[in-house]
N, C-alpha and C positions, 0 to 999 in steps of 0.2 A: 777811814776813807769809805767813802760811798757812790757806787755804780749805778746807776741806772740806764737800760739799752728802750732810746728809743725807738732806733728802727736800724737794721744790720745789712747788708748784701746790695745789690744792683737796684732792689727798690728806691732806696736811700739809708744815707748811713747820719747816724746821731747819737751821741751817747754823753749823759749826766756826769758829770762828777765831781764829788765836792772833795777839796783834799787842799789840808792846812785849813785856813781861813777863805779859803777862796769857791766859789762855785763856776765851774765851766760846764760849758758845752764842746766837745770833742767833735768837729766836722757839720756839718746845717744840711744834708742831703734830701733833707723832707720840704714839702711846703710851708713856708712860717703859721700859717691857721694851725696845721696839722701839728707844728713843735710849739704853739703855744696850747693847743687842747692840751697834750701831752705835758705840759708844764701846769697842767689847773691853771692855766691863764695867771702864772706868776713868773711872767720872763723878769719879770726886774730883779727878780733875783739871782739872776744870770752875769756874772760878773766879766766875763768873755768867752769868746768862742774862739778857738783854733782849729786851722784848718790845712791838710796835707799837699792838698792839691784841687785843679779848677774843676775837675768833672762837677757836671752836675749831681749826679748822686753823693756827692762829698759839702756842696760848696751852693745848692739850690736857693738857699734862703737867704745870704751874706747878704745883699741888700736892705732887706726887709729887717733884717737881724740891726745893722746897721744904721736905720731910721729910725727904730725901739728905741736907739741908746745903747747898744750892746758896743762894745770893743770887740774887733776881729783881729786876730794874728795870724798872719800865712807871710811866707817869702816875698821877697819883692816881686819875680816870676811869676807867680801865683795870682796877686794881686794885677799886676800887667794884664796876665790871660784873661782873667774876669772884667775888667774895664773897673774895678773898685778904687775910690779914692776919697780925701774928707776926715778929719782929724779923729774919725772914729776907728781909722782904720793904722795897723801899727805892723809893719814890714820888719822881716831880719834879711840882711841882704851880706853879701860875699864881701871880703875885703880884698886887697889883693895878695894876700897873703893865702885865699879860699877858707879863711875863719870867717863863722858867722858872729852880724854885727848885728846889733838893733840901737836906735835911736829915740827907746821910749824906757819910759819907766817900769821898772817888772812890775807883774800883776802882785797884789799883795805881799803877802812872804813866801810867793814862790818863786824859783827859779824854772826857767824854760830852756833848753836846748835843743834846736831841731838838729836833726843828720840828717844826710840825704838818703832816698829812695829810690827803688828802680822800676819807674810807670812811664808811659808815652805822654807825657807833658812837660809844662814846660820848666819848671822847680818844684819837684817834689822831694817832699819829708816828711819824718815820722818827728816825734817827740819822747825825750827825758824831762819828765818833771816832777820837780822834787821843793821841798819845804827848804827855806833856808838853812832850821837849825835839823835838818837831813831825818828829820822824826817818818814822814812819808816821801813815799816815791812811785812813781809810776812810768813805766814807759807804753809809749803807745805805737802802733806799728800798724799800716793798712798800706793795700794796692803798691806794693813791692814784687818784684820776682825775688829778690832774693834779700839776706842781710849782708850790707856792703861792710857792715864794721860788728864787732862781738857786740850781743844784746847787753846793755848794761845791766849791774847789781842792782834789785828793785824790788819793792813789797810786794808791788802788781803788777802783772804785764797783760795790757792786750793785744791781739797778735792775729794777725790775718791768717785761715788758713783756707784758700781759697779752693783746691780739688784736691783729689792723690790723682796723680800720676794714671796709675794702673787703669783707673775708672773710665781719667778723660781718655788714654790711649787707646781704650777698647771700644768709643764708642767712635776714635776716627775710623780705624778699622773696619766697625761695621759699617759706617757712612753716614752716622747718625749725626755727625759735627764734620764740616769742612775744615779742610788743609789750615788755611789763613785762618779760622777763627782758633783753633787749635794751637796754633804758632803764637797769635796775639796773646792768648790766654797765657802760654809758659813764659814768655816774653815780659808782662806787666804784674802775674799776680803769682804771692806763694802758693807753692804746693805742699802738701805734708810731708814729702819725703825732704823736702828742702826745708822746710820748719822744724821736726824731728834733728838733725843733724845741727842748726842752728844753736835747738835749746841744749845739746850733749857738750858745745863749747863755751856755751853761756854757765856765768857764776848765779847759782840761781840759788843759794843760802837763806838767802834773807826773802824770799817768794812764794808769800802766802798764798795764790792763786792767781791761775790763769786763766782770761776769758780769751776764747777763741773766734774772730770776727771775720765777716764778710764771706760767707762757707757759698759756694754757688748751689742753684738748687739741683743742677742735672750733674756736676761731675764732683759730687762730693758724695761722702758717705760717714754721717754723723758719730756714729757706734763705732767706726774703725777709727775717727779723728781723737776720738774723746781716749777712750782703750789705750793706742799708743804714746800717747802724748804722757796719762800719767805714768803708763808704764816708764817711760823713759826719765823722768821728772820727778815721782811721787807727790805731787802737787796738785790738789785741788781742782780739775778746769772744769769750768762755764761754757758752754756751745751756747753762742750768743743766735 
């Protein structure tokens, strides 16, 4: 499997990865110029893009991704918010049962599974994806407050780890972040101390490394994310 970050946090989020036979794009939050620079002007070889939710920093380029020729995968939620539609685009939508359905053909020899997420939109989720014959696997995981279900068993995980705690509280305190923006932030994205706790009931065996995604710039602190996490893990991570 092969990673490449092209662009992580509130700027926009985008990230490579080739795994099985397949090449994806993980979320479009950049401008399409800027994700084909970043591709050497080789999107064609972009086999699809998946996407967690409509924020722009997630979801900026789906259009433009979509008149390339790309295939996009988001919720039907997702796709609703953004106004996207066009047989390039391929929904998993709710049964009534609340099992997720899709009405397209899987991408290559992978399997996809989204779960849901916990962000202020309108269908959001993360992703399990994994090789048919189960050789790799990746889960992916962004713009959550929390994990609604145990992180699955997986070669790779990457993983939002949006503040600690301790950092953002100290700076409502001072007065440096208002009430409301403080509340939205514990409300839609992980914290370390909620990530830490996540990965101690996760089956994490078979997990070669962890990249850690979407770190804010003012209420994080890189050298305590990285520190605890393998402490807790003993696992490789990436501060993306």
């Amino acid at each position: 499997m092969e990673i490449e970050v092209l662009g992580t946090g509130s700027s926009g989020n985008c990230y490579k990865v080739k795994i099985g036979k397949a090449t994806l794009l993980l979320e479009c939050g950049l401008p399409y110029r800027v994700i084909q620079k970043k591709l050497n002007f080789k999107a064609s070889e972009i086999d699809a893009c998946l996407i967690t939710h409509e924020h722009m920093d997630h979801a900026k380029a789906v259009k433009d991704l979509m008149k390339a020729g790309i295939d996009c995968y988001m919720t039907k939620g997702t796709a609703e918010a953004l106004g996207v539609s066009g047989h390039r685009l391929n929904t998993f939508y709710k049964s009534p049962d609340r099992r997720w359905q899709y009405n397209f053909k899987l991408l290559r020899d992978l399997l996809i599974l989204p779960f849901e997420a916990v962000h202020d939109v309108a269908e959001p989720v993360s992703y399990f994806i994994k090789t048919k014959d189960d050789k790799e696997s990746l889960v992916f995981v962004t713009d959550t407050a929390y994990m609604k279900y145990k992180i699955p068993a997986c070669d790779v995980l990457m993983i939002e780890c949006n503040y600690v705690k301790s950092v953002l509280d100290e700076k409502a305190v001072q007065g440096k972040i208002n009430t409301s923006l403080r509340n939205r932030i514990v409300k839609n994205h992980m914290s370390l101390e909620t990530l830490v706790e996540a990965l101690k009931s996760a089956d994490l065996s078979k997990t070669k490394k962890i990249y850690v995604l979407h770190l804010s710039d003012g209420n994080s602190n890189e050298e305590m994310i990285k520190r605890q996490i393998q402490e807790v893990t003993g696992i490789e991570v990436v501060i993306c």
